[in-house]
C-alpha positions, 0 to 999 in steps of 0.5 A: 500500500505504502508503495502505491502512495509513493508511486502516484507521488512520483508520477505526480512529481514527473507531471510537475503536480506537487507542491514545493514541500513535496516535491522537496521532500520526495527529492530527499527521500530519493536522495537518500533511498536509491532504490526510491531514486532508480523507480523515479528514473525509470519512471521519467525515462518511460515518460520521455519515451512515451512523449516522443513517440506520442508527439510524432505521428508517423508518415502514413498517418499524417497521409492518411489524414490529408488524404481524408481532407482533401476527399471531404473537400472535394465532396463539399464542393460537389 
């Protein structure tokens, strides 16, 4: 139970949703908990990698899309 408070603080602390105290707290606790440190690590690469891939569609569906619009277009103006 205890772990799953201190997993959705993390989680909190990588969204930037805590408050100054707990954000300072949290980042003591790590400092002195490596264990703490190495799930807050994972858990920002994780989020990193979930921000690149969500942040860059790839070619085919960037086409697809335009190709949708520009039939829509076409189709309004029939």
């Amino acid at each position: 139970m205890m772990k799953d408070y201190i997993d959705n603080q993390l989680v909190k602390l990588l969204y930037n949703e805590t408050s100054v105290s707990k954000e300072l707290a949290l980042k003591q606790q790590m400092s002195d908990n490596a264990d703490l440190y190495r799930s807050y690590r994972e858990m920002r690469r994780i989020k990193d990698r979930l921000d690149h891939s969500l942040s860059k569609p790839s070619h085919s569906s960037v086409q697809y899309i335009l190709d949708y619009s520009r039939k829509q277009q076409r189709q309004a103006s029939i």
